[in-house]
KOLLUMGU-138284 format. One record per residue (C-alpha): residue number from 1; residue in one letter; z, y, x. Coordinates in Angstrom, 2 decimals. Layout:
# KOLLUMGU-138284
+-----+---+---------+---------+---------+
|   k | r |       Z |       Y |       X |
+-----+---+---------+---------+---------+
| NUM | A |       Z |       Y |       X |
...
+-----+---+---------+---------+---------+
***
This chain:
# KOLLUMGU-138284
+-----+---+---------+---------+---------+
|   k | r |       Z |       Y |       X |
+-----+---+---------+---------+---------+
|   1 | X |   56.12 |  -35.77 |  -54.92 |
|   2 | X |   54.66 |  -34.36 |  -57.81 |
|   3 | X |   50.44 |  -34.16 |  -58.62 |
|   4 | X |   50.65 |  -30.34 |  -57.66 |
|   5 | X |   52.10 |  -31.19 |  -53.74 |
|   6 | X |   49.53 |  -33.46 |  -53.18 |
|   7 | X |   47.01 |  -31.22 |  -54.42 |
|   8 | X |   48.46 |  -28.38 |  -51.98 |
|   9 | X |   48.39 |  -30.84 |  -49.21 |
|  10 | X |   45.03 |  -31.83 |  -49.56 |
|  11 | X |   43.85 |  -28.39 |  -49.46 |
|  12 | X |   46.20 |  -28.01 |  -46.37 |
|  13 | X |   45.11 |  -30.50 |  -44.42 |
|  14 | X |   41.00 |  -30.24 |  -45.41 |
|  15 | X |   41.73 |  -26.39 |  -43.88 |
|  16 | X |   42.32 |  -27.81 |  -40.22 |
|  17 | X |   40.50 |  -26.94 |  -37.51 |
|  18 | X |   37.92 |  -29.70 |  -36.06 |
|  19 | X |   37.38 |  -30.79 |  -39.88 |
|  20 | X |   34.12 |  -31.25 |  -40.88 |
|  21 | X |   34.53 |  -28.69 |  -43.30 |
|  22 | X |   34.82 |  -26.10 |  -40.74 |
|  23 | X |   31.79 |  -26.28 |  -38.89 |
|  24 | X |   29.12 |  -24.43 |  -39.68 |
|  25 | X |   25.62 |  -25.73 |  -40.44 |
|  26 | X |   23.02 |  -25.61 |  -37.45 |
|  27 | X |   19.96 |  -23.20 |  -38.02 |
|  28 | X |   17.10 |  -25.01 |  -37.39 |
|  29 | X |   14.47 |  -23.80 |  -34.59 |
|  30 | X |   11.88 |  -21.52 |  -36.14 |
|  31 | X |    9.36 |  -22.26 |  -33.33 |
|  32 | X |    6.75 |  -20.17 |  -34.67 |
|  33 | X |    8.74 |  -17.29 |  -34.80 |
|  34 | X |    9.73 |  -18.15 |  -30.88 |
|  35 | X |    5.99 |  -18.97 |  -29.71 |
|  36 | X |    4.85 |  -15.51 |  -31.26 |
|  37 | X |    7.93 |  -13.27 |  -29.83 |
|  38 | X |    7.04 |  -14.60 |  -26.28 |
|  39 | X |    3.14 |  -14.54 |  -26.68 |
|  40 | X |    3.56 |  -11.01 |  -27.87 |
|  41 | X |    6.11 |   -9.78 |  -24.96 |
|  42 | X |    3.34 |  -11.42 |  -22.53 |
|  43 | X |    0.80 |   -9.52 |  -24.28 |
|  44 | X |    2.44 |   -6.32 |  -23.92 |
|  45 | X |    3.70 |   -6.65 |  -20.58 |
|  46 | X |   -0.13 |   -7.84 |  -19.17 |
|  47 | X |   -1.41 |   -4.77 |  -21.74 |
|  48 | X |    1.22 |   -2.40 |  -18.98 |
|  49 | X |   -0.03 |   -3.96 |  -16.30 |
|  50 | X |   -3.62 |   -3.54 |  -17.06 |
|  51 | X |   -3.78 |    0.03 |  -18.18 |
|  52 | X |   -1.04 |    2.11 |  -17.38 |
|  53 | X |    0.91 |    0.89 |  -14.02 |
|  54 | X |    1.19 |   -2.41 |  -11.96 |
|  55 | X |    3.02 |   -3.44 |   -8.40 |
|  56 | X |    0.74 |   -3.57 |   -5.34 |
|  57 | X |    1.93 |   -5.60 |   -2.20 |
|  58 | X |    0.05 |   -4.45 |    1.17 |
|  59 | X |   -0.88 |   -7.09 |    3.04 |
|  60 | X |   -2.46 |   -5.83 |    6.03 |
|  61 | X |   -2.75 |   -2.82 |    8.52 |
|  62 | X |   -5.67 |   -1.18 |    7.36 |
|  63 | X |   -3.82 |    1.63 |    5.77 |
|  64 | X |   -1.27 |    1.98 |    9.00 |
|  65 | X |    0.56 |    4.10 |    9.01 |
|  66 | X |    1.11 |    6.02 |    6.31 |
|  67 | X |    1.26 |    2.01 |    4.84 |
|  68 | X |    3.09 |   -0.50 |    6.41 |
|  69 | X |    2.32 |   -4.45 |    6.00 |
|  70 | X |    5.36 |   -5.77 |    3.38 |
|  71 | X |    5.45 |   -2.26 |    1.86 |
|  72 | X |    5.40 |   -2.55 |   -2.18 |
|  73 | X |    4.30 |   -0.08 |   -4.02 |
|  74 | X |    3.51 |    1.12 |   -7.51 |
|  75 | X |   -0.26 |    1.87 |   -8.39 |
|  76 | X |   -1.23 |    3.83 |  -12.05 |
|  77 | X |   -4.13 |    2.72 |  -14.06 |
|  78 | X |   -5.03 |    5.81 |  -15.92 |
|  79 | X |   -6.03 |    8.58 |  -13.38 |
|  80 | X |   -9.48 |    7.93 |  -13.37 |
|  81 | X |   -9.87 |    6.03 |  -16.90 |
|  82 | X |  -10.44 |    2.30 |  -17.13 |
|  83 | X |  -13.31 |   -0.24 |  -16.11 |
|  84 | X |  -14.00 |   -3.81 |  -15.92 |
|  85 | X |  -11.54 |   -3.87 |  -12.76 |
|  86 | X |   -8.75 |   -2.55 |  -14.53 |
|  87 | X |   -7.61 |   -5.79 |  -17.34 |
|  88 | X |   -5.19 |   -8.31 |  -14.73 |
|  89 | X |   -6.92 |  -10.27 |  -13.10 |
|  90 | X |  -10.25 |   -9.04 |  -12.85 |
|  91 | X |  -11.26 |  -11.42 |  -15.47 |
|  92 | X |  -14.61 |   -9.68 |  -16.01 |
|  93 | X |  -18.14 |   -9.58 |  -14.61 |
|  94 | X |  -19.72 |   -5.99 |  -13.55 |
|  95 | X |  -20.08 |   -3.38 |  -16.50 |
|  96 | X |  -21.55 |   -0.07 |  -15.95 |
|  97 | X |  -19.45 |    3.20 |  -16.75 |
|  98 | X |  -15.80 |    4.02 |  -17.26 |
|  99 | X |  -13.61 |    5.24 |  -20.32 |
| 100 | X |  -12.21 |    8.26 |  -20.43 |
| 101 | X |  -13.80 |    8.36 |  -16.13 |
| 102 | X |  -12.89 |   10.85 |  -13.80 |
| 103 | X |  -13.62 |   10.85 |  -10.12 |
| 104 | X |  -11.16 |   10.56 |   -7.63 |
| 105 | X |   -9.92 |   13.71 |   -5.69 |
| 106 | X |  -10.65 |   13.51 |   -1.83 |
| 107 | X |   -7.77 |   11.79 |   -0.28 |
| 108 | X |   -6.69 |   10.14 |   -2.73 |
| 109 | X |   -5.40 |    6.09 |   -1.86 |
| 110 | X |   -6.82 |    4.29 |   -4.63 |
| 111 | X |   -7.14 |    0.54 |   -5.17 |
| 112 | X |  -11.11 |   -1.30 |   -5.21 |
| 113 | X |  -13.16 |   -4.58 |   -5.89 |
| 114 | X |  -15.45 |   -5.45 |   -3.23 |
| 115 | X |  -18.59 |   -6.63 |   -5.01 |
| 116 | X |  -18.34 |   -9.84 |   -3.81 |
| 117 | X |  -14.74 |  -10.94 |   -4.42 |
| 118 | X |  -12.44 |  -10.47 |   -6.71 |
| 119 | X |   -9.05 |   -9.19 |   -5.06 |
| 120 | X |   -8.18 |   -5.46 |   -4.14 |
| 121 | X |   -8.64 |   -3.82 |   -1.40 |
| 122 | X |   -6.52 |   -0.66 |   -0.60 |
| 123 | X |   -8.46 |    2.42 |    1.22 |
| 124 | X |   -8.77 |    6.83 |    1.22 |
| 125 | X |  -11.09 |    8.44 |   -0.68 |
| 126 | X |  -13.26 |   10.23 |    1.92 |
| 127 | X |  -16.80 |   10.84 |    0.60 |
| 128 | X |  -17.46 |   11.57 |   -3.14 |
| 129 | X |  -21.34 |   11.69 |   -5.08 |
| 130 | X |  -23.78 |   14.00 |   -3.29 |
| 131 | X |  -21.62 |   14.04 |   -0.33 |
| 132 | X |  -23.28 |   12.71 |    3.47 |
| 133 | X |  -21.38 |   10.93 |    5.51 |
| 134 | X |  -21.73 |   10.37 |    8.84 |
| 135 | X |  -19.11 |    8.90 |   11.53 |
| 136 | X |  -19.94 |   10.55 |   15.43 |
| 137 | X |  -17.63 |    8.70 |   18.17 |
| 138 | X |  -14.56 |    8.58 |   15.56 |
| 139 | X |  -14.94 |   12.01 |   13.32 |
| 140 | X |  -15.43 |   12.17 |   10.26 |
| 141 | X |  -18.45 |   14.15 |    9.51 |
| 142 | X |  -19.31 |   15.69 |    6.09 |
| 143 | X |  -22.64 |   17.06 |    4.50 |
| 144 | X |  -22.99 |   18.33 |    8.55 |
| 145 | X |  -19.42 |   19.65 |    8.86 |
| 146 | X |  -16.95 |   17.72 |   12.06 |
| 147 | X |  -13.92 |   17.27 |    9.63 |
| 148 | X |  -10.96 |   19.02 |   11.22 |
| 149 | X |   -8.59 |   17.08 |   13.11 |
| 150 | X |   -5.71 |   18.16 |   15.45 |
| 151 | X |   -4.30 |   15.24 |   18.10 |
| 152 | X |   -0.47 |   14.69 |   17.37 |
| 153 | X |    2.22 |   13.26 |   19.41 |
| 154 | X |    2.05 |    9.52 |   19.56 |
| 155 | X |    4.59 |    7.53 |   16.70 |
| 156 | X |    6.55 |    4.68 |   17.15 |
| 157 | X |    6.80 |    2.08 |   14.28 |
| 158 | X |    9.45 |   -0.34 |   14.72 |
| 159 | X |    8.74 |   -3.86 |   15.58 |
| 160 | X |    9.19 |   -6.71 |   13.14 |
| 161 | X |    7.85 |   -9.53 |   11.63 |
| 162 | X |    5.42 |   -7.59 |    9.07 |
| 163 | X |    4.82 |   -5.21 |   12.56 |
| 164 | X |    4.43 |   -7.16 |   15.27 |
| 165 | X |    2.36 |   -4.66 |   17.05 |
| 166 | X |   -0.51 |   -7.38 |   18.38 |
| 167 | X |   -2.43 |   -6.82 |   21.46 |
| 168 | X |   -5.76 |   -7.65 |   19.80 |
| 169 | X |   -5.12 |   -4.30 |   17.19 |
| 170 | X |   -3.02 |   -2.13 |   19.46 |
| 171 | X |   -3.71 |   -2.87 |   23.11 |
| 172 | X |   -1.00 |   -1.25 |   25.42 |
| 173 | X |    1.07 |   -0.04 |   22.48 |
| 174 | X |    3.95 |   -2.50 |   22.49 |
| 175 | X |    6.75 |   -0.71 |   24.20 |
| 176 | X |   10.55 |   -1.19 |   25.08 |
| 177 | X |   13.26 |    1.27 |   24.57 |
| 178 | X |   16.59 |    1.72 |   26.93 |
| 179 | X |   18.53 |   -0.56 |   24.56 |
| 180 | X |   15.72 |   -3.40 |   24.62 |
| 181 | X |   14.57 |   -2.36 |   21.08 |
| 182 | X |   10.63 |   -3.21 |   20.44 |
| 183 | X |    7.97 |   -0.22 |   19.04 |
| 184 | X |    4.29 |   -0.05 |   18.66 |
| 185 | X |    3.66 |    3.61 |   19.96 |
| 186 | X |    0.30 |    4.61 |   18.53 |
| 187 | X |   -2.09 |    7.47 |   18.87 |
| 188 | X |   -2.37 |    9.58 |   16.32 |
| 189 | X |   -4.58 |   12.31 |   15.10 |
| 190 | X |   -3.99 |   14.65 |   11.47 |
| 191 | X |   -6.97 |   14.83 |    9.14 |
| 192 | X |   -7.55 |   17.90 |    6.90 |
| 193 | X |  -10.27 |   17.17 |    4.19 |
| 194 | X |  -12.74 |   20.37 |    2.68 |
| 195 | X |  -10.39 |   20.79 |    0.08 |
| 196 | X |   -7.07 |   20.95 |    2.19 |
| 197 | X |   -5.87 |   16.97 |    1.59 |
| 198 | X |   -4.36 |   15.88 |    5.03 |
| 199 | X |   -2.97 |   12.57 |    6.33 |
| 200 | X |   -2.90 |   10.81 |    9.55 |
| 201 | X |   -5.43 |    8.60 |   10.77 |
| 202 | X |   -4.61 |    5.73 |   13.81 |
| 203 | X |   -7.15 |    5.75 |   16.83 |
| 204 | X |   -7.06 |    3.16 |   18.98 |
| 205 | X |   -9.80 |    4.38 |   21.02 |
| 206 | X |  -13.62 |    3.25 |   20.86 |
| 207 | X |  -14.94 |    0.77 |   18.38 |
| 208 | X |  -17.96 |   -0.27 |   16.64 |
| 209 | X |  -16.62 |    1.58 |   13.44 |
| 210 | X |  -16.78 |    4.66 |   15.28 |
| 211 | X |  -20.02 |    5.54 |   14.67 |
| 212 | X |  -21.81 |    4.95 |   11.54 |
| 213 | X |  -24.34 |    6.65 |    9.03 |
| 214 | X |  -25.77 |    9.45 |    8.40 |
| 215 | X |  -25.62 |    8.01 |    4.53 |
| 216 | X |  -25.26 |   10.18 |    1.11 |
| 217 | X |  -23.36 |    8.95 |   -1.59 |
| 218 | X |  -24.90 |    8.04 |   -4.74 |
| 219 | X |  -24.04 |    8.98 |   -8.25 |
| 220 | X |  -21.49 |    7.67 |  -10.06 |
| 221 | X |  -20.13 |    6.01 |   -6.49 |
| 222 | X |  -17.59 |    6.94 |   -3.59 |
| 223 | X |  -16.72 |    6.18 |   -0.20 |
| 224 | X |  -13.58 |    4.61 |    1.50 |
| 225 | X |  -11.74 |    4.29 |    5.05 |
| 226 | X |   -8.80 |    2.79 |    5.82 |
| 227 | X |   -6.34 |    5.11 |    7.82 |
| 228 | X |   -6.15 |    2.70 |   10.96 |
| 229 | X |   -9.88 |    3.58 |   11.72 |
| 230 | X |  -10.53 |    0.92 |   14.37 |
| 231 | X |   -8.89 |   -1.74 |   11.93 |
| 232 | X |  -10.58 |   -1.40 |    8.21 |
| 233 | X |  -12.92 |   -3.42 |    6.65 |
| 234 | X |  -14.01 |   -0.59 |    4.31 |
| 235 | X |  -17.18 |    1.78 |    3.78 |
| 236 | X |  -18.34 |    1.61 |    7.09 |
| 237 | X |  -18.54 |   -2.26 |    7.05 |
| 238 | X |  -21.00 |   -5.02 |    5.65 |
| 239 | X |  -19.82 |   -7.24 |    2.66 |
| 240 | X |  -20.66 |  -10.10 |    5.23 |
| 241 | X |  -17.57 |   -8.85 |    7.76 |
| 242 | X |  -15.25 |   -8.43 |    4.68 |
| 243 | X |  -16.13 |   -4.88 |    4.36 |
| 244 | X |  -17.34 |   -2.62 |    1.28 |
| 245 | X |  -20.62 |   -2.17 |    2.25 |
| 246 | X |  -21.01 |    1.16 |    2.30 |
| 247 | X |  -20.53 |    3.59 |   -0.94 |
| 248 | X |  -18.78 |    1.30 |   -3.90 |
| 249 | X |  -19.63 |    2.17 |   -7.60 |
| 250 | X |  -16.81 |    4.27 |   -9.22 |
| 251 | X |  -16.08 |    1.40 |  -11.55 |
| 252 | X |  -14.52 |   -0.59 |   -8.72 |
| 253 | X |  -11.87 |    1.72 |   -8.51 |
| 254 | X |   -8.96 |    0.25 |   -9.67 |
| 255 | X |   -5.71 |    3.00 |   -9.78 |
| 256 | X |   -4.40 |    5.01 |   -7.96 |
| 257 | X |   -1.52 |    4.73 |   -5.37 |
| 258 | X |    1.51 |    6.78 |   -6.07 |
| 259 | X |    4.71 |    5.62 |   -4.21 |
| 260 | X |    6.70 |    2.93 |   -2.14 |
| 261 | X |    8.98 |    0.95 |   -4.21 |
| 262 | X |   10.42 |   -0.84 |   -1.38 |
| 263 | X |    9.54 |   -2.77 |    1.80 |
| 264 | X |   10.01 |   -5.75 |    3.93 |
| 265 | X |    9.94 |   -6.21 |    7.44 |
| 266 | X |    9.08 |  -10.27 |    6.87 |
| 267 | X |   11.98 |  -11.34 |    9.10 |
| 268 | X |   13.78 |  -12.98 |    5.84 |
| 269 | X |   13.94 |  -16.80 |    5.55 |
| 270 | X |   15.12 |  -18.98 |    2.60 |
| 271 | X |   18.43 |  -18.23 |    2.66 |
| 272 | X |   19.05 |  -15.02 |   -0.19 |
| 273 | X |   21.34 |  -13.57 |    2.13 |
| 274 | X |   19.09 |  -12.86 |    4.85 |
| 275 | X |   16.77 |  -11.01 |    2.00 |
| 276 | X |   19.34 |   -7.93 |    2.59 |
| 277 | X |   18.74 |   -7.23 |    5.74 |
| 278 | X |   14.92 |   -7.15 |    5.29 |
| 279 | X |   14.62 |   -3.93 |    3.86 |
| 280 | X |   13.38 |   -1.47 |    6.04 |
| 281 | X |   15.11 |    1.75 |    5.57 |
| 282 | X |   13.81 |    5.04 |    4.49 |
| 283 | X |   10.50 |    3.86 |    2.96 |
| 284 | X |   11.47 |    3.53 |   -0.51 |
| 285 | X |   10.47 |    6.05 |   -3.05 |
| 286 | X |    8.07 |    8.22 |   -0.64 |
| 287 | X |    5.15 |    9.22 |   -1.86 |
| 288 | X |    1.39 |    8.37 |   -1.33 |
| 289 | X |   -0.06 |   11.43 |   -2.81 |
| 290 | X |   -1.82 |   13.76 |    0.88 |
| 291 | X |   -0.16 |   16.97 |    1.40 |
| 292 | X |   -2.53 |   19.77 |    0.77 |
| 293 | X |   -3.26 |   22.38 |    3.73 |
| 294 | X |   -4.07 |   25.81 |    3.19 |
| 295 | X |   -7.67 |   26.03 |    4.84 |
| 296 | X |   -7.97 |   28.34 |    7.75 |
| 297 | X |   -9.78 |   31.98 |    6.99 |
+-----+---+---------+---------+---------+
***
């Protein structure tokens, strides 16, 4: 074997896979680099969150039933400018004023702060500055004015775990259909605003939230129901009963509610398969914007 073989099979054999020649040298870790790529992906996802959109989950019936407990739902920041509600969180104390403010609209389903917690509540723009308000035996009344309502034909919401239709809330509603299925069959009555917003309101019958004010609305502040009347912590009751107390300040106002993403019924359990069959069907994508009605001549 001459010097020139062995040279070729040197080369040969230092070529072979698994060599350590072949394997390439590890990058190290830039962790700085990975620290500020998250940090700034968390920063611009909370920035989204804070003033342009964020996910809302309802977690109660106050809102029945154009809202369902379970629904989820997608509320926008910008509408009506940004306040010391609107950062995630609510990490900050009271300030005065909005920027860029605008008022809500009547009707509108906005997002608020009580001032004594710091969670959202979910209610309808009724009242707006200037306005009195006044509630007479479950009407709506406005600077003197019955707001119109028309009695519809009762609904039936379906039954399930997020719905369970309970006596205390809807006495005598729970009914059974020929094939055994459970519904909560509720009285309902349409509400058309002064400026043509309408939605449907729940009305159990009397209550001690069926009569409230006379009160006018301050500057700068609005005022809220929820529309299952008999069932709302909202305008018409004290901060000490989980309400609003009366008119909030229009910095409390969150965002504003635009549609259902999707919703649960709550009859999932651990197991991911059973997370299928908890969607209730026909909820996702509608919207929460009132339809407008053309005012009678």
């Amino acid at each position: 074997m001459t010097a020139a073989d062995m040279t070729e099979n040197d080369s040969a054999s230092s070529d072979q896979p698994g060599s350590p020649a072949s394997e390439p040298e590890k990058t190290p870790v830039n962790w700085w680099q990975e620290v500020k790529s998250i940090t700034l992906l968390i920063l611009a996802v909370l920035a989204f969150h804070s003033f342009v959109a964020k996910p809302f989950y309802i977690p109660s019936e106050s809102m029945m039933p154009v809202l369902l407990k379970g629904d989820r739902l997608v509320v926008s920041k910008y509408p009506y400018g940004w306040s010391y509600v609107s950062p995630s969180f609510h990490p900050l104390p009271f300030l005065k004023g909005r920027i860029f403010g605008r008022l809500p609209e009547r009707g509108d389903i906005v997002i608020v702060s009580p001032q004594n917690k710091r969670e959202d509540y979910i209610k309808r723009v009724i009242g707006l500055p200037g306005d009195i308000v006044e509630v007479r035996g479950g009407q709506v009344v406005l600077n003197g004015v019955p707001v119109r309502q028309r009695v519809l034909k009762p609904i039936r919401i379906p039954v399930d775990g997020n719905a369970p239709c309970p006596p205390m809330q809807f006495p005598g509603a729970l009914v059974t259909d020929a094939s055994g299925r459970s519904w909560c069959e509720l009285p309902v009555r349409q509400e058309v605003l002064p400026n043509g917003k309408s939605y449907v309101t729940i009305d159990m019958g009397p209550s001690t939230l069926d009569w409230y004010g006379p009160v006018r609305v301050p500057a700068d502040h609005v005022f809220l129901m929820g529309d299952n009347r008999d069932n709302s912590a909202d305008s018409r009751a004290p901060l000490e009963e989980n309400g609003l107390g009366g008119p909030v300040p229009w910095e409390a106002i969150g965002g504003r509610a635009e549609f259902i993403t999707f919703s649960l019924d709550g009859d999932s359990s651990w197991n991911p398969l059973s997370w299928l069959h908890a969607f209730r069907a026909g909820r996702a994508g509608n919207s929460l914007r009132p339809a407008s009605v053309t005012p009678p001549k």
